[in-house]
Every structure is written in structure tokens, then in C-alpha cells.
VODREN-71618 format. One record per residue (C-alpha): x, y, z; residue in three letters. Coordinates in pm, whole numbers, plus 50000, padded with zeros to 5 digits. Layout:
N
NODE      x      y      z  rest
NODE      X      Y      Z   ALA
...
This chain:
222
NODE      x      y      z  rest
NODE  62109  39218  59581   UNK
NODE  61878  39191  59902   UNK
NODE  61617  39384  59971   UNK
NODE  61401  39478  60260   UNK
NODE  61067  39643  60261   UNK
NODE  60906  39801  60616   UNK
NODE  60524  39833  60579   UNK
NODE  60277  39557  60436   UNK
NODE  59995  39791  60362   UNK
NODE  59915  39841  59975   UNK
NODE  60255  40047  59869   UNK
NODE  60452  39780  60098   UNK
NODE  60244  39449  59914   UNK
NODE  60273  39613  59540   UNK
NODE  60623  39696  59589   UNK
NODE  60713  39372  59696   UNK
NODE  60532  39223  59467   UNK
NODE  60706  39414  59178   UNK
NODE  61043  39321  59351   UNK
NODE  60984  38944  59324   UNK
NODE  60844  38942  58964   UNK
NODE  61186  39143  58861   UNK
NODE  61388  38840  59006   UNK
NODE  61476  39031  59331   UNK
NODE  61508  38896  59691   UNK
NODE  61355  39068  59920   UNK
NODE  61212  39038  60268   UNK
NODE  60886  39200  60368   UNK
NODE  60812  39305  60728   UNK
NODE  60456  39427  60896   UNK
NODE  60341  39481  61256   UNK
NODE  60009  39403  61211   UNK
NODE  59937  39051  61279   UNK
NODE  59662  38996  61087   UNK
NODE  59758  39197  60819   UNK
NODE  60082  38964  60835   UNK
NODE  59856  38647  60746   UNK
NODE  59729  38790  60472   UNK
NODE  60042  38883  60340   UNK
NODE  60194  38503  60391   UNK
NODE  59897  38361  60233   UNK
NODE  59983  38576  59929   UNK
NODE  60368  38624  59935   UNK
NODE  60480  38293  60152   UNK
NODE  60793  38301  60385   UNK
NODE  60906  38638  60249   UNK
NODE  60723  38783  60533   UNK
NODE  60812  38875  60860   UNK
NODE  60630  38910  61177   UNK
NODE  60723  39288  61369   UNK
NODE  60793  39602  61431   UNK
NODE  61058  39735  61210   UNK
NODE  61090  40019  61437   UNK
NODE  61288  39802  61640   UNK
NODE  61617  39665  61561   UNK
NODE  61556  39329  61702   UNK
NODE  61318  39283  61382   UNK
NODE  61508  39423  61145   UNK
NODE  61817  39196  61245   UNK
NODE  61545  38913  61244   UNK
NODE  61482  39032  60816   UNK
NODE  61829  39025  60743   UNK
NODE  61950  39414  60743   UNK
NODE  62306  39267  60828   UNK
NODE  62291  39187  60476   UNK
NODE  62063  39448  60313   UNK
NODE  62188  39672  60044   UNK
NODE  61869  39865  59995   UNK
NODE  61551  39961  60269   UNK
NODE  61259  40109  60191   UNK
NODE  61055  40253  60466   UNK
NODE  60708  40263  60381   UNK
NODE  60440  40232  60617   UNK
NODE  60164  40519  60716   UNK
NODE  60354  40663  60951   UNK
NODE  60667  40932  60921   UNK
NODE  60791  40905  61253   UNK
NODE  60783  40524  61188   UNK
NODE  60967  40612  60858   UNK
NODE  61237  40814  61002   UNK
NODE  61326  40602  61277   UNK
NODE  61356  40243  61032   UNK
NODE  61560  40470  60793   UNK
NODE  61782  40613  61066   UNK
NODE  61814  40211  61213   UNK
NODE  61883  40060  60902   UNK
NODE  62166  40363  60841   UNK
NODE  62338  40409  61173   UNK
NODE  62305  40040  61292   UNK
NODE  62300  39826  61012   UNK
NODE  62499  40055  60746   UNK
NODE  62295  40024  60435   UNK
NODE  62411  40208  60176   UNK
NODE  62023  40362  60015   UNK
NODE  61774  40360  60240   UNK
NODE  61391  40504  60091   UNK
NODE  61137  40666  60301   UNK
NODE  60793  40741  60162   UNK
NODE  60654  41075  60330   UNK
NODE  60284  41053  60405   UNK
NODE  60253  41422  60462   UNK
NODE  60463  41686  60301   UNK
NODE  60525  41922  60575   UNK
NODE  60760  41620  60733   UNK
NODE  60977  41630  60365   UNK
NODE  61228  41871  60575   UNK
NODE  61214  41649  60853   UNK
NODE  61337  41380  60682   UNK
NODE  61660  41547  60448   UNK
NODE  61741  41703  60792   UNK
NODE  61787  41360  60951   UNK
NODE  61970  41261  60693   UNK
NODE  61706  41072  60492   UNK
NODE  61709  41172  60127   UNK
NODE  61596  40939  59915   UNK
NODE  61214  41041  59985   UNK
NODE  60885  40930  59778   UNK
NODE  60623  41240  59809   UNK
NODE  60318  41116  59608   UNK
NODE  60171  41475  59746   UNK
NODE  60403  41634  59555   UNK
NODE  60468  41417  59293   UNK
NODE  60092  41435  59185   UNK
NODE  60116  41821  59192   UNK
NODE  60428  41796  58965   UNK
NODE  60214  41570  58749   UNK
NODE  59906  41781  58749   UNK
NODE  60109  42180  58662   UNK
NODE  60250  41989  58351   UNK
NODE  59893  41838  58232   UNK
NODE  59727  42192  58275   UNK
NODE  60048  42319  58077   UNK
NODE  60112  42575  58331   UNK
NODE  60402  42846  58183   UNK
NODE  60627  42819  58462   UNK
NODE  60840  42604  58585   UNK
NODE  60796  42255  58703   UNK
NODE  61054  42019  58923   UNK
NODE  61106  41729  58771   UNK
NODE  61404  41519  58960   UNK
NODE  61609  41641  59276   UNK
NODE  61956  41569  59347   UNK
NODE  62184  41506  59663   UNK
NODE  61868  41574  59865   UNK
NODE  61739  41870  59695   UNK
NODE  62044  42021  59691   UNK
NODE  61995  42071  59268   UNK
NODE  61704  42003  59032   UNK
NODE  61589  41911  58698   UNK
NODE  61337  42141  58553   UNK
NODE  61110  42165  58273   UNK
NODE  60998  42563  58188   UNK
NODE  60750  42607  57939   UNK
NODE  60774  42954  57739   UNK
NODE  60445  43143  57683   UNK
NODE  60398  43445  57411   UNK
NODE  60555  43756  57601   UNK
NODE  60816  43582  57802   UNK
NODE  61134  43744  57845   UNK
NODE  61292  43479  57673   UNK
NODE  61111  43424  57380   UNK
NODE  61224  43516  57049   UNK
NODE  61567  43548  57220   UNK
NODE  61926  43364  57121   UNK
NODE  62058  43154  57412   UNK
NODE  62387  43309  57379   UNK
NODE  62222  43631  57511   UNK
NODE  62032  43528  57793   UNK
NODE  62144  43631  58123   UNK
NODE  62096  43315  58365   UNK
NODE  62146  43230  58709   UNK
NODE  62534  43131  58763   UNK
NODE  62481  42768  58839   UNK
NODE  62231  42715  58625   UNK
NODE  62215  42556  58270   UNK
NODE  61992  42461  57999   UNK
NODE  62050  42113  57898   UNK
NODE  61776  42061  57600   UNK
NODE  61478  42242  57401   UNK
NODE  61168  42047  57297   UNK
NODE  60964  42205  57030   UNK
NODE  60679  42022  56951   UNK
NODE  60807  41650  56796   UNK
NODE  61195  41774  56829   UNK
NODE  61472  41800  57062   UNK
NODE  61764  42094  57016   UNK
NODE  62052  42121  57124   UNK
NODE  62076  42428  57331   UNK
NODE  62321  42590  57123   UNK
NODE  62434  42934  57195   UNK
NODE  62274  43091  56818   UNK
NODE  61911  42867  56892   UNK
NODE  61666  43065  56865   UNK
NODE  61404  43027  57180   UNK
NODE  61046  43036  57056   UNK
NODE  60712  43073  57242   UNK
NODE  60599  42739  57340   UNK
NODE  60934  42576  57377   UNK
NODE  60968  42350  57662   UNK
NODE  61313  42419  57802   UNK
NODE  61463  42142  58027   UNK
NODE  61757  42272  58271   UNK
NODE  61955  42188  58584   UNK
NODE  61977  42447  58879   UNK
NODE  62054  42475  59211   UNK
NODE  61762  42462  59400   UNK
NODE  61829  42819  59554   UNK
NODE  61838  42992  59228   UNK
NODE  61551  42794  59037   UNK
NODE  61306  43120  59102   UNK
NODE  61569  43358  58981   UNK
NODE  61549  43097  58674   UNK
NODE  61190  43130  58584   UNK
NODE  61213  43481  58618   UNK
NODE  61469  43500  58363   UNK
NODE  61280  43281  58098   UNK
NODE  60938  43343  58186   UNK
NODE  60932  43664  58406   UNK
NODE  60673  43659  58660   UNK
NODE  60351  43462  58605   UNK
NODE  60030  43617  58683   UNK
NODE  59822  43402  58994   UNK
């Protein structure tokens, strides 16, 4: 499978790194020229010379033959436009943009573009479940966001506490798909018991993953 990377700044160099120590081929292209020196005297011949903005370049690294892009320089509109080349011109199948600032996330699944890497948000994800926040936290989107996977944490008090699954009243499309509690994983059986401090993992539609919390949790206090 052949690979092509847009960006040779540190995400662009680690990832391709990682790529070639798996066994992967991949082709690494940067705009910079002298950034692009360094890069050859570290990676070799993988490395190509341009702007992958422009479809000149990106014919020049072998997107003809690409089955996977990653966009992933410092720049969204940069981002965009490789993903949107390497989809409409060249017909890769997954194309990967990294989003530098979140407010552009929309931006991108409205282009078309969802296979996104938000380390803004994936931090923040990251951070609610080290404070143990009881709420609940996104952990994995699907079909761009269309549905999640969630992880909701039940506190003393919540509405679903002390509470048999079978008699919870949830969101249509929604369902619970495990409960962790402590060092074991249930089944989420309609006669299991939910008990405070359970960490409930479930799937949802995006649109009704507040009207989920609500009816585990109830509202949390700011």
C-alpha cells in the first residue's frame, strides 16, 4: 500500500518516520527548500521537492497510485485544498487532514474531508477523563461525526444510579454497549444494576448525545 504524506514539519517527519519503520512505502513532500534538505539528509529519496497544493507535485509523488494522503502541514486552507486534490483529481480512497485550529473542524466535514486529526480537541478529551469529570466524554466519531462513542461516568445522585438498565428511558438511537466497574467489564444486560461510579461506554448519534447525559447523569453543575 502507498502512501503519501503533505507537510515535512515535525508531525509530517515523525509520521513518516513511523510509516517506514512499519514496512510502509511512502512518499514525503515539503515546500520548504531548506527544510527539504534536511529531510533528505535524514529520510533519503523518499522526499519530494513542492508544493502539494498543486497538482503538478502531487502527480510528481505518485497520487496516481496513492491509496492513502495525509494532509498535514500548519496550514488548514493548505489542508483542505491537498485533501480536496488528492479526492477529486487523483481519487484516493482515505484522505487525512490534521486541523491546526478547531473552529476550521466544520470547514473541513463540510468539504467533504472527514477523516480529521484535532490534537485541540483530542487533548481536551484526554484531559475531562484524567480530572474524572461526571459527564460525558467523546471518545471516537463516525461517518464524520455523524455518531459517537462515549464514555459517561456516573456520580452519587445521578438519575441513573442505582437504576436497572431495563428501566432507563434513553434517547432512541442510542445504546449502551458496556459497563466498567472498577477492574470489570458487564455486559449491559437489561436486570444490571447501574451503580455510582460506573463508567458506561455507549454509541449515539451525535444529535442526541446531550439528551444522553441528561438521562444518566442529569445536568452537571459548572
Amino acid at each position: 500500500m502507498y502512501m503519501i504524506v503533505a507537510g515535512g514539519g515535525k508531525v509530517g517527519y515523525n509520521l513518516t518516520l513511523t510509516l517506514l519503520k512499519n514496512g510502509h512505502e511512502v512518499t514525503l513532500i515539503e515546500k520548504d527548500s531548506q527544510r527539504c534538505r534536511w529531510l533528505e539528509d535524514h529520510l533519503g529519496d523518499i522526499v519530494v521537492h513542492g508544493d502539494a497544493t498543486e497538482v503538478g507535485t502531487l502527480e510528481a509523488a505518485g497520487a496516481k497510485r496513492a491509496s492513502i494522503l495525509a494532509a498535514v502541514t500548519g496550514s488548514d486552507e493548505d489542508n483542505i485544498l491537498i485533501c480536496r486534490l488528492a479526492q477529486d483529481i487523483f481519487g484516493i480512497r482515505r484522505v487525512i487532514g490534521r486541523v491546526n485550529y478547531p473552529q476550521n473542524e466544520d470547514t473541513f466535514r463540510l468539504l467533504g474531508i472527514n477523516n480529521l486529526v484535532n490534537s485541540t480537541r483530542l487533548i481536551y478529551h484526554l484531559m475531562l477523563q484524567e480530572v474524572n469529570i461526571c459527564g460525558l466524554v467523546p471518545l471516537l466519531t463516525l461517518k464524520g461525526g455523524e455518531f459517537e462513542f462515549v464514555d459517561v461516568r456516573l456520580a452519587p445522585g445521578a438519575p441513573a444510579a442505582h437504576v436497572a438498565i431495563k428501566n432507563l428511558i434513553l434517547p432512541e438511537r442510542s445504546l449502551l454497549l458496556a459497563v466498567l466497574r472498577e477492574d470489570e467489564l458487564i455486559f449491559p444486560r437489561g436486570d444490571v444494576v447501574l451503580q455510582p461510579g460506573d463508567h458506561i461506554i455507549a454509541i449515539t448519534v451525535t444529535s442526541e448525545a446531550e439528551a444522553l447525559r441528561r438521562a444518566l447523569v442529569g445536568e452537571v453543575e459548572e
